[in-house]
C-alpha positions as CSV (number, residue, x, y, z in Angstrom):
1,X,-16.5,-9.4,-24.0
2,X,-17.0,-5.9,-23.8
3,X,-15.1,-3.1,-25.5
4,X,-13.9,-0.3,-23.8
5,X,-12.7,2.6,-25.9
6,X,-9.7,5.1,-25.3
7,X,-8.9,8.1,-27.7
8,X,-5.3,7.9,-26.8
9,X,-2.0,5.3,-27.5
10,X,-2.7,3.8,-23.8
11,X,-5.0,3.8,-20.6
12,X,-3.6,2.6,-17.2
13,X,-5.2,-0.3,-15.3
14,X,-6.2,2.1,-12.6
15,X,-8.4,4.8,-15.0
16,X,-9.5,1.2,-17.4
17,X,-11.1,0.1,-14.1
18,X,-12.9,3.7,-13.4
19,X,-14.1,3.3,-17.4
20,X,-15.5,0.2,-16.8
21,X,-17.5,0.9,-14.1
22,X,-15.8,-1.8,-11.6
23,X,-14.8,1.1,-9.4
24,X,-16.4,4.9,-8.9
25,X,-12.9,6.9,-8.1
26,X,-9.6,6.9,-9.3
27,X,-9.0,6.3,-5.3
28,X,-10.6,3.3,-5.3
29,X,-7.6,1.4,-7.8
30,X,-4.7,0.3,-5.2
31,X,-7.7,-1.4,-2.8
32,X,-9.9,-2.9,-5.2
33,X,-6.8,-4.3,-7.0
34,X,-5.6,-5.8,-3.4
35,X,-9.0,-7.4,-3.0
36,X,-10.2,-8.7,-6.6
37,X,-8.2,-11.0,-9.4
38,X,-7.5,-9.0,-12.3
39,X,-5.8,-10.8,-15.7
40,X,-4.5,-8.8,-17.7
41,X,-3.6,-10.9,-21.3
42,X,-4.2,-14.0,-19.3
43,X,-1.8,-12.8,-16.7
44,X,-2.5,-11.7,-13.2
45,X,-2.0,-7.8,-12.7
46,X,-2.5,-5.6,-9.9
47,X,-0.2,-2.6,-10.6
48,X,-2.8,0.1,-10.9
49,X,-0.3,1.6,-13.8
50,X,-0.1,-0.9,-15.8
51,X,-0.4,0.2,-19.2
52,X,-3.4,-0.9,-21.2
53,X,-3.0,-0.7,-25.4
54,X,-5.5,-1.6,-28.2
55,X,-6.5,-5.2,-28.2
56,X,-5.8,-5.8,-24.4
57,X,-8.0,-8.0,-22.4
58,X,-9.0,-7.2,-19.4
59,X,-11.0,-9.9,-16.6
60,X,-12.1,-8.7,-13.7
61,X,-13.3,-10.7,-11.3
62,X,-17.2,-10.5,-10.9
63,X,-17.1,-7.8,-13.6
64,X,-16.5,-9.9,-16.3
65,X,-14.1,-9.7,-19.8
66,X,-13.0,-6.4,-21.5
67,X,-11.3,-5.4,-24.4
68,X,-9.1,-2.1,-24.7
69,X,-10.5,-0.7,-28.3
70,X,-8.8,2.3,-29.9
71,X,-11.3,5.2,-31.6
């Protein structure tokens, strides 16, 4: 699992996705999201603004698990 760490109360899917590394552009969210499973918690997610908050896991398929860490 790897941590990905936000300096504020919460990160939307879309900009988590850009951290990551699983996409290069903010742009890229609503198609990648359409083509690729994402759980969110254990739940499938595609809304791009779905809020993220500390301790949220995050799979992505082919990218593997995150966690949403708070600095």
């Amino acid at each position: 699992m790897k941590p990905i760490e936000i300096t504020t109360d919460y990160i939307t899917l879309g900009q988590f996705l850009k951290l990551a590394d699983c996409i290069s552009t903010g742009g890229q969210a609503k198609p990648f999201l359409a083509e690729t499973s994402v759980l969110v918690n254990g739940e499938l997610d595609n809304r791009r603004g779905r809020k993220l908050y500390a301790n949220d896991r995050v799979e992505v398929e082919g990218f593997g698990t995150f966690v949403v860490s708070r600095r």
